[in-house]
C-alpha positions, 0 to 999 in steps of 0.5 A: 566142488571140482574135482581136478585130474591128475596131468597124464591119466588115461581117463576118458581116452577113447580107443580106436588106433588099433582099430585104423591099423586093421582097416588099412590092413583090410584096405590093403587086403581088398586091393590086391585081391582086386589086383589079382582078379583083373589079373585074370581078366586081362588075361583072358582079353590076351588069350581071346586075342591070341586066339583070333590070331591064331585062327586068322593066321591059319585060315589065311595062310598059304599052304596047308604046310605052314598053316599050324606054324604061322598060327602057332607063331601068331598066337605067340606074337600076340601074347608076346606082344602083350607082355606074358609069359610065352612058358605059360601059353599053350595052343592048339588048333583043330582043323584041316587046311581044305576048302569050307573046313571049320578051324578052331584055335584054342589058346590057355594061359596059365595066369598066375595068383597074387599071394594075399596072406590069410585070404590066397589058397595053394596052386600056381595059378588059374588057366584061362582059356579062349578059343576062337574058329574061322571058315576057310574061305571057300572061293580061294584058290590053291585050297582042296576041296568043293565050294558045293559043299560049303552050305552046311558049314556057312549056315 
């Protein structure tokens, strides 16, 4: 003998509703993490570039005058250029503006996190640094200094 069911019970039904809902929130987790994190590595691809600039323009400026600025300018343009924040860049260049001299650019920008709730910590962000040095050359005029003394630095 068959027994019959009465219409609209929950006999039988499998569970699994709440279970697809969390999985989107997982999914959706996920990708702004990995949103978050490429964030960080173009940024750095940015600064890396600002840098190059940076030293580029310094080295081949034309004065010792206007090296610190055209490197500061081009660094700026880089990042610009990119799309950042100028307020969040910092640059700094070491060196002199003499034949053979070591110029390093360092750029730092701080990029900012994405807010992912339950899983992003407190802070304003991750500061990404890149530095980059050239050689001023030593053949070029109207630069102070000795081509003599270049060996060491080339090397």
């Amino acid at each position: 003998m068959r027994r019959s069911m009465p219409a609209g019970g929950e006999a039988g039904f499998v569970g699994g509703a709440e279970g697809l809902a969390f999985g989107v929130l997982v999914f959706v987790a996920g990708t702004l993490v990995v949103a978050g994190a490429w964030g960080v590595i173009d940024a750095k691809m940015a600064t890396a570039t600002a840098a190059r600039e940076a030293a580029r323009a310094f080295v081949e400026a034309p004065d010792a005058a206007t090296a610190a600025r055209r490197a500061r300018e081009a660094a700026a343009g880089a990042m610009a250029q990119d799309g950042r924040s100028l307020d969040r860049v910092r640059v700094r260049v070491d060196g002199t503006f003499e034949r053979c001299a070591l110029v390093t650019a360092e750029v730092a920008y701080r990029a900012p996190f994405i807010r992912v709730p339950g899983i992003s910590g407190t802070g304003h962000g991750l500061t990404v640094t890149a530095r980059h040095s050239e050689i001023v050359d030593p053949y070029r005029s109207g630069v102070s200094g000795e081509v003599s003394g270049c060996a060491e630095v080339t090397r």
